[in-house]
Backbone atoms as SQL, in Angstrom:
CREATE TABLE atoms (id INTEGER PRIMARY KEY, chain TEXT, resi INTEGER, resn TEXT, atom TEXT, x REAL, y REAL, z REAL);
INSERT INTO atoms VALUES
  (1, 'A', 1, 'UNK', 'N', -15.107, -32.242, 21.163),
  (2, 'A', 1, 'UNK', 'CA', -14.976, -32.241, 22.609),
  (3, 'A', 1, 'UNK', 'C', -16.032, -33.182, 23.181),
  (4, 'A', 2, 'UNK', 'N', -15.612, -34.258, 23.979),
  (5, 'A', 2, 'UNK', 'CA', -16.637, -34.850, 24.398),
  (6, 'A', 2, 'UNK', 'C', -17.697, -34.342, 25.770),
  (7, 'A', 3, 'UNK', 'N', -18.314, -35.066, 26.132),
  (8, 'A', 3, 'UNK', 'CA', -19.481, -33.916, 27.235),
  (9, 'A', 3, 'UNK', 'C', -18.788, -34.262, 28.461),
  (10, 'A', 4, 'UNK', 'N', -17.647, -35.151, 28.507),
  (11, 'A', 4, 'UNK', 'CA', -16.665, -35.163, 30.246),
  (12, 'A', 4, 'UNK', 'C', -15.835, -34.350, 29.964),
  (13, 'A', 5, 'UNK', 'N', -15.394, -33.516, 29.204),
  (14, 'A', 5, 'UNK', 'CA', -14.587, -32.692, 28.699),
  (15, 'A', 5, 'UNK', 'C', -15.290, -31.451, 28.623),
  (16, 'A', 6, 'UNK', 'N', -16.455, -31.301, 28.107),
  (17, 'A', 6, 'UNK', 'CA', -17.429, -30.126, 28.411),
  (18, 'A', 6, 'UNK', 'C', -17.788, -30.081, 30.066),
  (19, 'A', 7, 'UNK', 'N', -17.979, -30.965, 30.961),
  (20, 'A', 7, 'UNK', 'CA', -18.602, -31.436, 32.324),
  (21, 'A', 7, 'UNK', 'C', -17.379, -30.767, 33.086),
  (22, 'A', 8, 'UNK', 'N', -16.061, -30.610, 32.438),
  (23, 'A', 8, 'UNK', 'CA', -14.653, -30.647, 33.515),
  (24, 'A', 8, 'UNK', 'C', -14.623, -29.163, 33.022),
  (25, 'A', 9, 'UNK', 'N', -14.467, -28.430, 32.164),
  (26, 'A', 9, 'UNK', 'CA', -14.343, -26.998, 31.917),
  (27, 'A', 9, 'UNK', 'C', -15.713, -26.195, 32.619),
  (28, 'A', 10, 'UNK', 'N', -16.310, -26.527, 32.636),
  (29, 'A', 10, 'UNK', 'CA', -17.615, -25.920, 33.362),
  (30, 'A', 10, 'UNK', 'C', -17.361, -25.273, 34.952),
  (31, 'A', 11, 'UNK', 'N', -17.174, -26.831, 35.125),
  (32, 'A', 11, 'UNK', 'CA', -16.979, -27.000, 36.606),
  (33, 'A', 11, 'UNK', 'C', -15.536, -25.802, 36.685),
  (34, 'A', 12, 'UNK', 'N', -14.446, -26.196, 35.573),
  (35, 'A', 12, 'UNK', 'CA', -13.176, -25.283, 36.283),
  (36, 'A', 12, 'UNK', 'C', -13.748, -23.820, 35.912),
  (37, 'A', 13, 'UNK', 'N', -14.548, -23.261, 35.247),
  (38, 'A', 13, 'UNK', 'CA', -15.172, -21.867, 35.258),
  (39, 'A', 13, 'UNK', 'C', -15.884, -21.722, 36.136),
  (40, 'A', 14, 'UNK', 'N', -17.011, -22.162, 36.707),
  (41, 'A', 14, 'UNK', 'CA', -17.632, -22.254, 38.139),
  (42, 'A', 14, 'UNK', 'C', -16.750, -22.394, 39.277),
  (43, 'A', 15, 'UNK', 'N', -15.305, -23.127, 39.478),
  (44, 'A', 15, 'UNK', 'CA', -14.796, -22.342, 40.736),
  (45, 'A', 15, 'UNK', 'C', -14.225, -21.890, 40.931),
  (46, 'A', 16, 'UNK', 'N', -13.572, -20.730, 39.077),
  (47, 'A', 16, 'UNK', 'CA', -12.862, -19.708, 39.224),
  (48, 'A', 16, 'UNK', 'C', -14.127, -18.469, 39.978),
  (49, 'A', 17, 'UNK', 'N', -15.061, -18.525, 39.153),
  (50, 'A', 17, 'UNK', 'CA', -16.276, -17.477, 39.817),
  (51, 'A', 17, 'UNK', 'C', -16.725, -17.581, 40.901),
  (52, 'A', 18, 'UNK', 'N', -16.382, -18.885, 41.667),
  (53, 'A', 18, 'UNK', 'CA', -17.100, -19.352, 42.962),
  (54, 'A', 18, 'UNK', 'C', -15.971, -18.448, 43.621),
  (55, 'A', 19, 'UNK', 'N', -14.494, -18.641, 43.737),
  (56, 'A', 19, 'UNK', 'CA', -13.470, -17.975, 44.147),
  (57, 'A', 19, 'UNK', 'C', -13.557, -16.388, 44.415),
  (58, 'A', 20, 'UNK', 'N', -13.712, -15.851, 43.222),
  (59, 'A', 20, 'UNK', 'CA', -14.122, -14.477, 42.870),
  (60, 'A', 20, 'UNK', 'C', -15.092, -13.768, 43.986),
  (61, 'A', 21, 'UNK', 'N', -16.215, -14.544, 43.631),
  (62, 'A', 21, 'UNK', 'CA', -17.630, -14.210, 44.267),
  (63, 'A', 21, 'UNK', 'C', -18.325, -14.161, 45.956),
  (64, 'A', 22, 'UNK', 'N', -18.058, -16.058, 45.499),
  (65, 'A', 22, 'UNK', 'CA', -18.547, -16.833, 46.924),
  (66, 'A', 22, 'UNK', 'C', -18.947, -17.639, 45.739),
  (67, 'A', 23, 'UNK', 'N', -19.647, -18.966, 47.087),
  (68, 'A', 23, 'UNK', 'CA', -20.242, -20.235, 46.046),
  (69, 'A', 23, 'UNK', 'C', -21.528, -19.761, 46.107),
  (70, 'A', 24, 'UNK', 'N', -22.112, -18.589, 47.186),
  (71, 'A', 24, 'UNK', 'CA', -23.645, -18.684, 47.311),
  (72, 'A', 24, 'UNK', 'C', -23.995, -17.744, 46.145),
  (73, 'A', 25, 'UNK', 'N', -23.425, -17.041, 46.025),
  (74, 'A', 25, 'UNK', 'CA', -23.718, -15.843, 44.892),
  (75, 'A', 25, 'UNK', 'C', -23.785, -16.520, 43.519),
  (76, 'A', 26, 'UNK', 'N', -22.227, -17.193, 43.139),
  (77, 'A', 26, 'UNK', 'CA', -22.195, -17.758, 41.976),
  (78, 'A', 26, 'UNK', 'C', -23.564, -19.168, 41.458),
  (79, 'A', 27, 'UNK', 'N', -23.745, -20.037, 42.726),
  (80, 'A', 27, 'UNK', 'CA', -24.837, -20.444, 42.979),
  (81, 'A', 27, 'UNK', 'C', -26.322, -19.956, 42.204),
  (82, 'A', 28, 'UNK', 'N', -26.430, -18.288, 42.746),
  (83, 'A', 28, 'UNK', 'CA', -27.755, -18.511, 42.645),
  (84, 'A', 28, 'UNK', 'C', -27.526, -17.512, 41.448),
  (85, 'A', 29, 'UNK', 'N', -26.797, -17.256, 40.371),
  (86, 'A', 29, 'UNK', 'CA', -26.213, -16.375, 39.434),
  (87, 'A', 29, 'UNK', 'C', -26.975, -17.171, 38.283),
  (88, 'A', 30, 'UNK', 'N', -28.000, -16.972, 37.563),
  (89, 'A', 30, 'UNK', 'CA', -28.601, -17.638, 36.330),
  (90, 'A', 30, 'UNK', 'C', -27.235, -17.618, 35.162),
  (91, 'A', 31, 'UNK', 'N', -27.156, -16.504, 35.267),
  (92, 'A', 31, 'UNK', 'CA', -25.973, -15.789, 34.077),
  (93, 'A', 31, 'UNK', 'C', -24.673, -16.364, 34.137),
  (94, 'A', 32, 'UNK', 'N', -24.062, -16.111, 35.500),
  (95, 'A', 32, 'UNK', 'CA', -23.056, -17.129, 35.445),
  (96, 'A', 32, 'UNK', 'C', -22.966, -18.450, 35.009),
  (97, 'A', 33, 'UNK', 'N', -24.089, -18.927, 35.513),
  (98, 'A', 33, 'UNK', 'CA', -24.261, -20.540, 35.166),
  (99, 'A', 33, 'UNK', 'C', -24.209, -20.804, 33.394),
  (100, 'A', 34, 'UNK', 'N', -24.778, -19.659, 32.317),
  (101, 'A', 34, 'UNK', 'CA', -24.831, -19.766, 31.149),
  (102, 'A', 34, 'UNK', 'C', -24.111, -19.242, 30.546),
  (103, 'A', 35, 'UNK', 'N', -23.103, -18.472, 31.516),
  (104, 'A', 35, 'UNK', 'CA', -22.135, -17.908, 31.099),
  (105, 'A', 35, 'UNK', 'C', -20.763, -19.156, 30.837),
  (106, 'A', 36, 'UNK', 'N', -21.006, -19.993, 32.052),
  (107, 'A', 36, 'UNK', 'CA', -19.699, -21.060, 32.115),
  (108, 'A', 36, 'UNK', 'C', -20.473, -22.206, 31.234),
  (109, 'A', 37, 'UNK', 'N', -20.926, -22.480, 30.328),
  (110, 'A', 37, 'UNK', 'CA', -21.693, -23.314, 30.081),
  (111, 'A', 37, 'UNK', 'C', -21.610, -23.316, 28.551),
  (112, 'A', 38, 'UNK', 'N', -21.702, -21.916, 28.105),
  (113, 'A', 38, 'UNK', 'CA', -21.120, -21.468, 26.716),
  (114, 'A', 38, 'UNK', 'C', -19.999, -21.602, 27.081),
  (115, 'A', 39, 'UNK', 'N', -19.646, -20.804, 27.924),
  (116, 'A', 39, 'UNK', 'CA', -17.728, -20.678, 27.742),
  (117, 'A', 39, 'UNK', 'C', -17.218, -22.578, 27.558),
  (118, 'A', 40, 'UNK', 'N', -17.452, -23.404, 28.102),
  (119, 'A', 40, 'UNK', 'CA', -16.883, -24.966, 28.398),
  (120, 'A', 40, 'UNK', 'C', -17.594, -25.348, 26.965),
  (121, 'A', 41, 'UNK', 'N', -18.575, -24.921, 26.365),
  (122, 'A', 41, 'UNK', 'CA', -18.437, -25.585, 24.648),
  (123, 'A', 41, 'UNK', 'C', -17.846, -24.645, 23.513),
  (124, 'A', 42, 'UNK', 'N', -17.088, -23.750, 24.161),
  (125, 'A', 42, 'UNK', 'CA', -16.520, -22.794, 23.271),
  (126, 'A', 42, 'UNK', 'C', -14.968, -23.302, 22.705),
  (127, 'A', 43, 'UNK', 'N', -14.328, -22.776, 21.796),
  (128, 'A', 43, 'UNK', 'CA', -12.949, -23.540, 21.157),
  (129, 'A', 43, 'UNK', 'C', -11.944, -23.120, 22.228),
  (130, 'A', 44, 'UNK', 'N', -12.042, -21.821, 22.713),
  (131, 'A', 44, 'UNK', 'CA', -10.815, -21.139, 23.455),
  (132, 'A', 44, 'UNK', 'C', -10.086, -22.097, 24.451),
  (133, 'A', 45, 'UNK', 'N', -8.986, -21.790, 24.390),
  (134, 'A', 45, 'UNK', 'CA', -8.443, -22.582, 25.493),
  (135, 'A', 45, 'UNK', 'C', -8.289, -22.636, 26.702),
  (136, 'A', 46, 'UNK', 'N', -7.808, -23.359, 27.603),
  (137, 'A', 46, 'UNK', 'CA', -8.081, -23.230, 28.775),
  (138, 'A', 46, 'UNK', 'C', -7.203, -22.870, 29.953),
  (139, 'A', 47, 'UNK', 'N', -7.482, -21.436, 30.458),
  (140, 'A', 47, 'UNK', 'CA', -6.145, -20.740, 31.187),
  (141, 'A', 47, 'UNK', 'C', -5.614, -21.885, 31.572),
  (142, 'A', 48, 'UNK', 'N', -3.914, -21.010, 32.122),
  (143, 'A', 48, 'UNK', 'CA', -3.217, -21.920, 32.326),
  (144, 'A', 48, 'UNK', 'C', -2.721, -20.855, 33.716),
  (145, 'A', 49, 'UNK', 'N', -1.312, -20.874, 34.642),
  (146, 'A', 49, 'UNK', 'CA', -1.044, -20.237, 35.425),
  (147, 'A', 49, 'UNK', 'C', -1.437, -20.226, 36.870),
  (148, 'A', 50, 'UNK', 'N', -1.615, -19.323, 37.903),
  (149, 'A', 50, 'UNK', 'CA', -1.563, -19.246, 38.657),
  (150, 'A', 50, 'UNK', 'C', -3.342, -19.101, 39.009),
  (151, 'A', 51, 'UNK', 'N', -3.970, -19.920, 40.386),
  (152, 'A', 51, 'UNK', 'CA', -5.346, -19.183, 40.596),
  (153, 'A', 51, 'UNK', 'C', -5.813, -17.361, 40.337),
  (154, 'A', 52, 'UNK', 'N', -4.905, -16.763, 40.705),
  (155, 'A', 52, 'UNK', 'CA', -5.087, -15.203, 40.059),
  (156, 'A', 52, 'UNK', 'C', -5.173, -15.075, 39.171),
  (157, 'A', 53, 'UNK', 'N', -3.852, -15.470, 37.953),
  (158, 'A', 53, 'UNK', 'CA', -4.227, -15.285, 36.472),
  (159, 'A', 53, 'UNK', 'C', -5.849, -16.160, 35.866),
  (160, 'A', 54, 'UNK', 'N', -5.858, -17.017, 36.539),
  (161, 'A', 54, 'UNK', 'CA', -6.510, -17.926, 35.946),
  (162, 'A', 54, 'UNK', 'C', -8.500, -17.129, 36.430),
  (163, 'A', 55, 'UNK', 'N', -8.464, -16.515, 37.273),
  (164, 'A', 55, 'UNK', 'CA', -9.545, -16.066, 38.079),
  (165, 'A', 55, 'UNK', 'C', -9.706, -14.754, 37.070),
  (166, 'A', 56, 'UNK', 'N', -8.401, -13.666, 36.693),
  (167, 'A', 56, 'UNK', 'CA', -8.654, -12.635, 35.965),
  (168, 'A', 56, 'UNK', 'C', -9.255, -12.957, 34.548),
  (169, 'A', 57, 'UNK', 'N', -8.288, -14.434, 33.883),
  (170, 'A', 57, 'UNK', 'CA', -9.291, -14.664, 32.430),
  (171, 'A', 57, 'UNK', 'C', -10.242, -14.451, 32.556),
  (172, 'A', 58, 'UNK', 'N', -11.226, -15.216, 33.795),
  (173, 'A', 58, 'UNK', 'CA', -12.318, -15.147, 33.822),
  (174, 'A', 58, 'UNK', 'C', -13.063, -13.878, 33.492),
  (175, 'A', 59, 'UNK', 'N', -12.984, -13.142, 34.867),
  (176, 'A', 59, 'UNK', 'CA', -12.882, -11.817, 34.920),
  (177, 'A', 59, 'UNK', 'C', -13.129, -10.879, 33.723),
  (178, 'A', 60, 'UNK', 'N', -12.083, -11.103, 32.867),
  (179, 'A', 60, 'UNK', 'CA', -12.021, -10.613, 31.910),
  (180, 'A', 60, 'UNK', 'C', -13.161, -10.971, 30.746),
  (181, 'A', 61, 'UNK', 'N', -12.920, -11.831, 30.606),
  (182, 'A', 61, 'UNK', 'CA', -14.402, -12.599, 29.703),
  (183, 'A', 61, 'UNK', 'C', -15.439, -12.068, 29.854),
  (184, 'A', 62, 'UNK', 'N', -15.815, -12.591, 31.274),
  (185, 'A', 62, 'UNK', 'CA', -17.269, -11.830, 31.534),
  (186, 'A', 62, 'UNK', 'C', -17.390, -10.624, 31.201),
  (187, 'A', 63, 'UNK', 'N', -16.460, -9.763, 31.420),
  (188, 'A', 63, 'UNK', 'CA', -16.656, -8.235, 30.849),
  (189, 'A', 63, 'UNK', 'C', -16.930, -7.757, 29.718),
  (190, 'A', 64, 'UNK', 'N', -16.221, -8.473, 28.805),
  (191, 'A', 64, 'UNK', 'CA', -16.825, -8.832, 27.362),
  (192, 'A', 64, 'UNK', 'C', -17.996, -9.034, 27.208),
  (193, 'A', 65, 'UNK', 'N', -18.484, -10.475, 27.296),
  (194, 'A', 65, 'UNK', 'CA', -19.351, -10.813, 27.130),
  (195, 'A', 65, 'UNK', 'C', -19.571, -11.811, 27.814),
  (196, 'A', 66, 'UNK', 'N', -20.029, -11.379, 29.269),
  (197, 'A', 66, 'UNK', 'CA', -21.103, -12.092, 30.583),
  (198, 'A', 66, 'UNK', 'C', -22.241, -11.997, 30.381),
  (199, 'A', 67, 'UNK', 'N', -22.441, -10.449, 30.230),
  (200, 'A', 67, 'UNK', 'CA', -23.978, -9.947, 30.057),
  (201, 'A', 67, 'UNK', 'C', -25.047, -9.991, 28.794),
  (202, 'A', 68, 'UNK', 'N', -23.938, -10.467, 27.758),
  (203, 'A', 68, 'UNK', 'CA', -25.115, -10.748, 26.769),
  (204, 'A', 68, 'UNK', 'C', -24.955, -12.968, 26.773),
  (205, 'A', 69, 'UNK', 'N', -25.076, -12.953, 27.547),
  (206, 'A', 69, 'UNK', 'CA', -25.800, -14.572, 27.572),
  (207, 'A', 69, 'UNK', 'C', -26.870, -14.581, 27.361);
């Protein structure tokens, strides 16, 4: 994966959470930020669907594993 390819998944995990949240929250979120950061160099792929589905992957992830970043 190159790092504009890591740079573009980031960003699309940051404004599924920005959506979710707000931008100020997700903003000042340490965790989030290292949360989308692993997730964009990770293999998984990259939702597909509607802003809802695509906002719940998220969602979902983090619940897993948000909190151990």
């Amino acid at each position: 994966m190159t790092s504009e390819e890591v740079k573009m998944r980031y960003s699309f995990a940051m404004c599924a959470f920005s959506r979710m949240y707000g931008v100020r929250a997700v903003n000042a979120s340490e965790t989030i930020h290292k949360f989308c950061h692993k997730w964009s160099e990770s293999g998984e792929q990259t939702p597909t669907g509607t802003l809802v589905e695509v906002n719940f992957y998220f969602k979902d992830r983090w619940d897993v594993w948000g909190g151990r970043v």
